[in-house]
NULOKE-704111 format. One line per field, with one value per residue (C-alpha): residue number from 1; chain; residue in one letter; x, y, z. Coordinates in pm, whole numbers, plus 32768, in hexadecimal, padded with zeros to 4 digits. Last residue first. Layout:
% NULOKE-704111
nr: NUM;...
kette: A;...
rest: a;...
u: X;...
v: Y;...
w: Z;...
//
This chain:
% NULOKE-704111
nr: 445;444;443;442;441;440;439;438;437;436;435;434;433;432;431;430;429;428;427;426;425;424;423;422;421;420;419;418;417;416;415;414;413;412;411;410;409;408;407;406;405;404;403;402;401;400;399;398;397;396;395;394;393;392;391;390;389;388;387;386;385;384;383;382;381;380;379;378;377;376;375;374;373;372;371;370;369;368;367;366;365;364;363;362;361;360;359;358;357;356;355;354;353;352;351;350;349;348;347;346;345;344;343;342;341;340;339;338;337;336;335;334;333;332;331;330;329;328;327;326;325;324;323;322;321;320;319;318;317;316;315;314;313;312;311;310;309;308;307;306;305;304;303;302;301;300;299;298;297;296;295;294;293;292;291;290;289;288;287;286;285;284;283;282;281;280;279;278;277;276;275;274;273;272;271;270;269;268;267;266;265;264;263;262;261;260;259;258;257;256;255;254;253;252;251;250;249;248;247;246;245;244;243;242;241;240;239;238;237;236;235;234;233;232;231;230;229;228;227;226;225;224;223;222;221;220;219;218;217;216;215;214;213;212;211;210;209;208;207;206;205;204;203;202;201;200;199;198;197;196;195;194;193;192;191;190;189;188;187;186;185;184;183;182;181;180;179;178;177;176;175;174;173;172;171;170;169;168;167;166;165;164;163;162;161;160;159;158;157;156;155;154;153;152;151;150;149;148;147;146;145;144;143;142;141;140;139;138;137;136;135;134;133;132;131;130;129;128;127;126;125;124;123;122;121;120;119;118;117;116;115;114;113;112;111;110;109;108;107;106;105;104;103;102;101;100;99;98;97;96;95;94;93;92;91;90;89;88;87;86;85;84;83;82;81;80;79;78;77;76;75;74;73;72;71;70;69;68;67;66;65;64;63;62;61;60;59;58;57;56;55;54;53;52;51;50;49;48;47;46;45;44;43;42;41;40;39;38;37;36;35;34;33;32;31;30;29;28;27;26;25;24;23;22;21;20;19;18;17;16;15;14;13;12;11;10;9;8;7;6;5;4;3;2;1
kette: A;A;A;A;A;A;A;A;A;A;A;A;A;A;A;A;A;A;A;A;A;A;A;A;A;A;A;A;A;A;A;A;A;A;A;A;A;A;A;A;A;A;A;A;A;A;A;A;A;A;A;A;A;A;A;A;A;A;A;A;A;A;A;A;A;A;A;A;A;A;A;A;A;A;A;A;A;A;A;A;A;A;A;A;A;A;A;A;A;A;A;A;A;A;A;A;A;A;A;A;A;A;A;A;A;A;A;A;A;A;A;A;A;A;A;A;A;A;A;A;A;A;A;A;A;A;A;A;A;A;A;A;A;A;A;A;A;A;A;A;A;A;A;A;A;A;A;A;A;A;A;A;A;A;A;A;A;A;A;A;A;A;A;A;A;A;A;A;A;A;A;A;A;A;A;A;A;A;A;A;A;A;A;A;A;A;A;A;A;A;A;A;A;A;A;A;A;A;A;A;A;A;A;A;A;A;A;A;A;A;A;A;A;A;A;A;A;A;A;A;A;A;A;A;A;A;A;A;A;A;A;A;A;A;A;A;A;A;A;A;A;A;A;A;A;A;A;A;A;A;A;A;A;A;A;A;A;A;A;A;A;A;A;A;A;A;A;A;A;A;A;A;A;A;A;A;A;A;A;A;A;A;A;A;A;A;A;A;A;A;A;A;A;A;A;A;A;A;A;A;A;A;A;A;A;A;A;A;A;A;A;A;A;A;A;A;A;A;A;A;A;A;A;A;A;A;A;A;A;A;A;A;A;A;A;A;A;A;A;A;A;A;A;A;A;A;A;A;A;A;A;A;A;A;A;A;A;A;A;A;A;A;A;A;A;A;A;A;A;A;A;A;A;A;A;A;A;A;A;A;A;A;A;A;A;A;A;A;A;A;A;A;A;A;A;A;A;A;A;A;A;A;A;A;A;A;A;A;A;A;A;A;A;A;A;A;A;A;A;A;A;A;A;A;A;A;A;A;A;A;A;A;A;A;A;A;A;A;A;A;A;A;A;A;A
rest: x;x;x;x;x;x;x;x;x;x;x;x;x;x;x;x;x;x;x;x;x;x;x;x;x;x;x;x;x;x;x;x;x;x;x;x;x;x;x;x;x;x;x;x;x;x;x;x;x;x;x;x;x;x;x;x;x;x;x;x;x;x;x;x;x;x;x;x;x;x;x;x;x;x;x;x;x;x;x;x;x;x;x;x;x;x;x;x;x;x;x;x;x;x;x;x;x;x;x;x;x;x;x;x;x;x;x;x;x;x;x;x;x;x;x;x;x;x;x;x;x;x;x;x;x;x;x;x;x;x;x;x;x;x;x;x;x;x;x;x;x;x;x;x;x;x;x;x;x;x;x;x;x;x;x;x;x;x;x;x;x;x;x;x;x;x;x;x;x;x;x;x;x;x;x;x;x;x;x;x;x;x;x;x;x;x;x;x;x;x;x;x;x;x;x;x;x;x;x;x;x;x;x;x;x;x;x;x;x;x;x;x;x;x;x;x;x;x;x;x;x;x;x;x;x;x;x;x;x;x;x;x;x;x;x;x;x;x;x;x;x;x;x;x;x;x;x;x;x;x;x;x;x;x;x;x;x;x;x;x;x;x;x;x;x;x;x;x;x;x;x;x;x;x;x;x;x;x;x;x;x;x;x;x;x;x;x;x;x;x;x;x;x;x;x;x;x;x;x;x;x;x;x;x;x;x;x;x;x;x;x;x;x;x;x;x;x;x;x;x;x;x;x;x;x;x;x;x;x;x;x;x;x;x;x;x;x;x;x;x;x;x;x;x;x;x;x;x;x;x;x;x;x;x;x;x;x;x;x;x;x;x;x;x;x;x;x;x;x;x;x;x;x;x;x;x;x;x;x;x;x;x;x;x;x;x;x;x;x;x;x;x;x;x;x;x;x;x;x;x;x;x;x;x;x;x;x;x;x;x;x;x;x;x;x;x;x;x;x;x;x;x;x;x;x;x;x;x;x;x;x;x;x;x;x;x;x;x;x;x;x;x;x;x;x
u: 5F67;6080;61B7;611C;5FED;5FCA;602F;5F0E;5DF8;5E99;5F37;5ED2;5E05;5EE9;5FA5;6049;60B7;612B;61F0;626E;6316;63B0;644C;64CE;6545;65E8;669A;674B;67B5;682F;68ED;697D;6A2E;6AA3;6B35;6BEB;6C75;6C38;6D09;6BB4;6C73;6D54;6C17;6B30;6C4C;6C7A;6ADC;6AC7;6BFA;6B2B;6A0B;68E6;67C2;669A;66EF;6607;65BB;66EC;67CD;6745;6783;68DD;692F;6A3A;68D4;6870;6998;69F7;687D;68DA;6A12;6950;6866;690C;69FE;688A;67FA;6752;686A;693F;67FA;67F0;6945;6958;681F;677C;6692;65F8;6571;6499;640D;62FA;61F3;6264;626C;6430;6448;63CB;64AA;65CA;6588;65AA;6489;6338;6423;64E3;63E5;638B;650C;652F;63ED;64BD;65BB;64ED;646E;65A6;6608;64E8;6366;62E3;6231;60F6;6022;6139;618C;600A;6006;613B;60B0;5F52;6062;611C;5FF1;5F7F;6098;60DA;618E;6073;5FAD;60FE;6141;5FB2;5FE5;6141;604D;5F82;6061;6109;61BC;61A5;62D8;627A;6306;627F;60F4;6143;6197;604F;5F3D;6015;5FF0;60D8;606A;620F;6284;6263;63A6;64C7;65EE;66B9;6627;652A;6415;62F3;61CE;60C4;613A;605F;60C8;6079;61DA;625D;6164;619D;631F;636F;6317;63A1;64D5;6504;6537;6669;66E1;66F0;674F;6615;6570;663B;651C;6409;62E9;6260;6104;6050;6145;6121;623B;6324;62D7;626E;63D9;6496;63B7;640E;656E;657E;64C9;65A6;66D3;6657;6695;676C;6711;65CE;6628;6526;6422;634C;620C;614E;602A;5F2D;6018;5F8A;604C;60DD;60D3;618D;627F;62B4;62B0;63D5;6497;649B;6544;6644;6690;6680;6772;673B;6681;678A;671D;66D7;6659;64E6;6445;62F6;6204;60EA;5F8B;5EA6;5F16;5E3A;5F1D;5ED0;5EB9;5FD8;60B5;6021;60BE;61F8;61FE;61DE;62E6;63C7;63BC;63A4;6515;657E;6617;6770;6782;66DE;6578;64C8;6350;638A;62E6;62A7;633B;63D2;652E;6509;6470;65B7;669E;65DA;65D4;6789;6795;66D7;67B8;68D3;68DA;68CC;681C;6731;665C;64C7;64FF;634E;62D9;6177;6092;5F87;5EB4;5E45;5E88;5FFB;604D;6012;611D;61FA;61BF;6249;6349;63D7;6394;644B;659B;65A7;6543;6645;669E;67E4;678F;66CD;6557;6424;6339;620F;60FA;5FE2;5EB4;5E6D;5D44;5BE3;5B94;5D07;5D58;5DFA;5F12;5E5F;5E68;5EB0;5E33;5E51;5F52;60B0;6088;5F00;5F80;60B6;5FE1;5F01;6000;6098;5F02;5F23;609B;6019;5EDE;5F98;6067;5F21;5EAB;5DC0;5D7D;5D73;5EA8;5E3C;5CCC;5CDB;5DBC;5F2E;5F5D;5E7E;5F1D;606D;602E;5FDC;612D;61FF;6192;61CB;631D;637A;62DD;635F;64F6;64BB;64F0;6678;6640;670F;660D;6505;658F;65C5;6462;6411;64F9;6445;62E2;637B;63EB;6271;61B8;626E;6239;60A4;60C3;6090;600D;60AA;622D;62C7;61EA;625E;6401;636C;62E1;6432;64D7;6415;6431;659A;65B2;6479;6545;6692;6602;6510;656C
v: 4488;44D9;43B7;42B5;4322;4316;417D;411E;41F6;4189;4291;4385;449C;45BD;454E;4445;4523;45E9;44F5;447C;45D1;460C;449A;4527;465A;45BC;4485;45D2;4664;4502;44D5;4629;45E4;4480;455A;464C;4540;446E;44A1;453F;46A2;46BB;4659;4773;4861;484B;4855;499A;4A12;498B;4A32;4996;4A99;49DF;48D5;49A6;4911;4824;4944;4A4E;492C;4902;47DF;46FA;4609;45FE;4576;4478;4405;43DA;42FE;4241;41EF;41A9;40A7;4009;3FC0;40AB;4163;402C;3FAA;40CA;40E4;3F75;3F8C;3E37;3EDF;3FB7;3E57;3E42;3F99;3F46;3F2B;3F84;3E3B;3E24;3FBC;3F18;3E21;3EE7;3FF5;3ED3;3E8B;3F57;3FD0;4094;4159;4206;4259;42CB;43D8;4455;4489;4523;4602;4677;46AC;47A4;47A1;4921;493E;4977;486A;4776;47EA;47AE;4657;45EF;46A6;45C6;4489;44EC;44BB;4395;42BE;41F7;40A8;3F7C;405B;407F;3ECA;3E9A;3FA3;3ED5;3D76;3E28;3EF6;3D78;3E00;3D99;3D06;3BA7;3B12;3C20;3BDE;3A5B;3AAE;3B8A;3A73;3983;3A14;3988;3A58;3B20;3AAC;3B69;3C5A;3C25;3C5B;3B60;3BC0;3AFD;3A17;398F;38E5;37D1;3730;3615;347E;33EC;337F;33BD;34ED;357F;355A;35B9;3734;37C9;36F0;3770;38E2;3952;3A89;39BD;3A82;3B4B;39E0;3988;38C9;37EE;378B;363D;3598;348B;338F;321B;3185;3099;30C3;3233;3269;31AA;324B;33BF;3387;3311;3463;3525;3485;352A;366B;367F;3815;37ED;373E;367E;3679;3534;3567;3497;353B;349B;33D3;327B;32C7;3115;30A0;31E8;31BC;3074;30A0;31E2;3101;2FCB;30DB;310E;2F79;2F81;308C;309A;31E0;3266;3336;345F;343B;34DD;3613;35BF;36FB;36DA;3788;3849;3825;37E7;37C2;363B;35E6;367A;35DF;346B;34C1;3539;340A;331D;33CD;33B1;3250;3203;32E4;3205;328F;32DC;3401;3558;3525;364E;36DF;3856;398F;3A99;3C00;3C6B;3C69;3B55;3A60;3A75;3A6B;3925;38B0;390A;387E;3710;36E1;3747;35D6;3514;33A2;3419;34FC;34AC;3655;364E;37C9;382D;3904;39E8;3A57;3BAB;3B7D;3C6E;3B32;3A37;3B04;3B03;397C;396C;3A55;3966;3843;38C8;3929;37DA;3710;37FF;36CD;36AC;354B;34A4;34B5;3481;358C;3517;35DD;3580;3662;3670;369A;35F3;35B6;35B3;36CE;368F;37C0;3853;37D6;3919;389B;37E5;3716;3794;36CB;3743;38B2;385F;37E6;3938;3A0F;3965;3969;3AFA;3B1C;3A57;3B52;3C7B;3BD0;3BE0;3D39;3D2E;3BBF;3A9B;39D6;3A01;39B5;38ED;37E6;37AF;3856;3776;3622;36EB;3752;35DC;354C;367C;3615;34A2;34C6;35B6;34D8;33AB;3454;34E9;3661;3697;381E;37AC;36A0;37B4;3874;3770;3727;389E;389C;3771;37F6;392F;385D;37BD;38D5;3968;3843;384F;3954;3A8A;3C33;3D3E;3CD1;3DDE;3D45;3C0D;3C7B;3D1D;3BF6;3B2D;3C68;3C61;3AD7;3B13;3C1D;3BAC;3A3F;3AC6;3BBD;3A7B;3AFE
w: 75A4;7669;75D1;76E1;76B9;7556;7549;75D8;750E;7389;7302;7239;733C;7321;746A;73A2;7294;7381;7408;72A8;7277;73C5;737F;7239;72E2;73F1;72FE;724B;738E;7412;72C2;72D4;7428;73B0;7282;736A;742F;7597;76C9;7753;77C1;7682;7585;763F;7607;74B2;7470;756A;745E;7329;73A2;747E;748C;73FF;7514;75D3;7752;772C;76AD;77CB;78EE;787A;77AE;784C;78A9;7756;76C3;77C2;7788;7610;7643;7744;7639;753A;760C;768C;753D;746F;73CA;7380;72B5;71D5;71B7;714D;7065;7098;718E;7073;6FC2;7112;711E;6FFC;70F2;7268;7329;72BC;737B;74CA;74BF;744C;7552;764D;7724;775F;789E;7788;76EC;782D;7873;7719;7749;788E;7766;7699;77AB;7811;76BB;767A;765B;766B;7513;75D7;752F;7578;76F0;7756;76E4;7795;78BE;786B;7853;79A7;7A5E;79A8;79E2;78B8;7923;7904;7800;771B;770C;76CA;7595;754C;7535;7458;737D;72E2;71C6;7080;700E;6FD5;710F;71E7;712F;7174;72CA;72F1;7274;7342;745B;757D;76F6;775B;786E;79A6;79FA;7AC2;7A05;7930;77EC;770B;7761;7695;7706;76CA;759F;7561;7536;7413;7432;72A5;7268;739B;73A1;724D;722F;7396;7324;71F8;7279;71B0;7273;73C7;74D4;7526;752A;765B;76F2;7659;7731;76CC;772F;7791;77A7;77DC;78A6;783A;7690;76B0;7758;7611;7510;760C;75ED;746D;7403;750B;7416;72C4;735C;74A6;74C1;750E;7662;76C3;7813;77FD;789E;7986;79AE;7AC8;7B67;7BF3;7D39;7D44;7BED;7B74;7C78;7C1C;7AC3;7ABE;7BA6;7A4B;79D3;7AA5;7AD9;7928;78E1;7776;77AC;7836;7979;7A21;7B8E;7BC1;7C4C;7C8E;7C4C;7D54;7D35;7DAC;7F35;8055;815C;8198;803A;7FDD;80D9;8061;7F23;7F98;8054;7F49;7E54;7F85;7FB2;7E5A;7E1B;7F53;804A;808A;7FBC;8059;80FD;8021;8004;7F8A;7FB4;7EBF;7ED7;7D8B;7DCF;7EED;7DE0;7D13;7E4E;7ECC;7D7E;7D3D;7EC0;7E3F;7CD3;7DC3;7E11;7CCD;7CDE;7E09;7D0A;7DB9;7E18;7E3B;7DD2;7E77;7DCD;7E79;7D1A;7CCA;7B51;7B83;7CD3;7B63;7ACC;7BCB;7BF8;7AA5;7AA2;7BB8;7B0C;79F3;7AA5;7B31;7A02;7918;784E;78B4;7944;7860;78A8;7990;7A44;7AFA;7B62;7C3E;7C31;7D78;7DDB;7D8B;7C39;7BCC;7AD4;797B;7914;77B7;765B;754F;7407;72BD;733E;727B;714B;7105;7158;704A;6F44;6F8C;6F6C;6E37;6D8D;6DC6;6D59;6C07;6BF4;6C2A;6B0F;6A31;6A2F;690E;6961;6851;68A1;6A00;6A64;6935;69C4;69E2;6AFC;6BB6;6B89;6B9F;6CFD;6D58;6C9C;6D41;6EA5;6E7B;6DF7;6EEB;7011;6F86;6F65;70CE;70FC;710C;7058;6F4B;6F0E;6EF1;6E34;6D5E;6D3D;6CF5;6BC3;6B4A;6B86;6AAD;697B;69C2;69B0;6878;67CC;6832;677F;6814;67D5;6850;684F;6935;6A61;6A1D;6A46;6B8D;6C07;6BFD;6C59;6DA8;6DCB;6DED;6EED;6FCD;6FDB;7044;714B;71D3;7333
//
């Protein structure tokens, strides 16, 4: 997400940094640069144009031209420009004065509305809430077994009268289901549709007419650009939205979307999804996307990521192994395992400050995605028990027949080794009291 926007903007602020002090020429070569990475990003011609015209308004000023440190000061007035675009701050899921919260979920087919409303309730079952899921889909049939399958992974219930009924019909009993077993709230599972289908859409009113949703939020895929900013105009237009949760936004390396479709709706981003598993979304920041999108890391929402998966027990053993010198390849890779529920290792690496221009590296990036790290765990697990306790002792024959037994090579065996002792490195750094509290359990702290 935003990989091809961090990149550029980084050696437009770079090129700044190398100039000391500015002219207001310099600023406004740069703004120019930073305007067309934003187009080639797909964020909305306006919303560039607008965006660039208020950070310039600023730049331009005292504060800057006059700074000792003056292109901190430009990546300062960006951040804020882009915090101002995004919405300022985090707006939470509405709740009803008197249960349930009724949520609807509207949006092209493909969207991810099924998956999403599912992570959705999961998330609100995580706040101590009893959601209910409503399968209101009769226009594609499996749409109400892949819900029913969804909310069977993670154990919710689900309201659902197959197709013959009307998609009011069901919405309207779902609802009245809720109320009777005293549910928090219910997530409607709608049909996908073209928002120039006028007999669908004019559906979307009815229903809305009819349960008086509470959120009615547009799910859109990220990775449509421009075109989720014309979906969710032509939704607000039928049916009022109050909110958007984008999905697919691990598969969108430009990002525009994410920055178009508040400012051009109105309309807040709630939530963000990425992945196909079963996870709850992910709360929208915008103080902490515009700190990914500008390279610096976003350690608070990956600190909240470590305290939902550390398990204390093995942390304090964790802890205990560093000050002892003991921690070996069993460990790291137990340590993996940890890492890994936080998300992808690419996910979590892209929050750490200044470890989003490292993901552009192509070996970097091969070695934290899933091929890298199968590759590695093969590795470990033809060690003996000795070599994973003390990697110390791994010769060049143990290393020859490490590669033979994994199917992997030499080199792939000296690139785990290497990656070990870095990651043995940072840990102990971690347990030494420099890292920030969340993240030191997870690596022993």
């Amino acid at each position: 997400m935003f990989d091809t926007l961090t990149e550029r903007l980084g050696g437009v602020f770079q090129r700044l940094g190398r100039r000391g002090r500015l002219s207001e020429k310099d600023v406004t070569a740069a703004l120019r640069e930073v305007r067309m990475a934003l187009l080639e990003a797909d964020v909305n011609f306006k919303v560039a144009r607008d965006l660039v015209a208020g950070i310039r308004e600023r730049a331009v000023g005292a504060e800057v031209l006059e700074s000792v440190t003056p292109a901190q000061q430009v990546i300062k007035i960006v951040n804020d420009q882009l915090v101002e675009l995004l919405g300022t701050e985090a707006v939470p899921l509405a709740t009803a004065s008197a249960p349930p919260t009724i949520v609807m979920l509207v949006g092209l087919q493909g969207s991810g509305k099924t998956t999403t409303a599912a992570k959705l309730a999961l998330g609100a079952k995580g706040r101590g809430g009893t959601p209910l899921l409503v399968a209101a889909d009769t226009q594609r049939p499996a749409a109400i077994d892949q819900l029913v399958t969804l909310a069977g992974q993670v154990d919710l219930p689900v309201h659902e009268e197959g197709t013959r009924p009307k998609p009011l019909d069901i919405a309207v009993n779902g609802v009245a289901r809720a109320r009777a077993g005293g549910h928090s709230h219910v997530i409607l599972d709608t049909a996908g549709r073209l928002q120039v289908d006028d007999a669908l859409m004019d559906e979307i009113g009815r229903i809305s007419k009819r349960i008086k949703p509470d959120e009615t939020l547009l799910v859109a895929d990220a990775t449509t650009g421009q075109e989720a900013v014309a979906v969710a105009e032509a939704f607000h237009a039928r049916s009022p939205l109050t909110g958007l949760i984008l999905t697919k936004l691990d598969g969108d390396a430009r990002g525009g979307a994410a920055l178009s479709v508040r400012a051009v709706t109105g309309v807040p981003i709630k939530f963000v999804g990425t992945g196909e598993t079963i996870e709850p979304l992910e709360t929208f920041h915008p103080d902490r996307m515009a700190s990914r999108i500008l390279g610096m890391g976003d350690v608070l929402s990956l600190v909240e990521r470590a305290e939902q998966v550390i398990d204390e027990r093995q942390a304090k053993e964790m802890q205990r192994k560093m000050r002892e010198a003991s921690f070996g390849l069993d460990d790291f890779l137990d340590q993996l395992e940890q890492v890994k529920k936080m998300g992808s290792l690419s996910q979590v690496m892209s929050m750490l400050p200044g470890m989003s221009g490292a993901l552009n590296d192509p070996e970097v990036r091969q070695a934290v995605e899933g091929e890298g790290l199968r590759r590695f765990e093969a590795i470990i697990l033809s060690m003996t028990p000795q070599e994973r306790a003390s990697p110390d002792i791994i010769t060049g024959r143990r290393r020859r027949r490490i590669a033979a037994g994994s199917g992997t090579s030499v080199q792939d065996v000296n690139q785990l080794l290497k990656q070990f002792k870095q990651a043995r490195q940072m840990m102990q750094m971690m347990s030494s009291g420099k890292m920030p509290a969340g993240l030191k359990g997870l690596f022993g702290g």
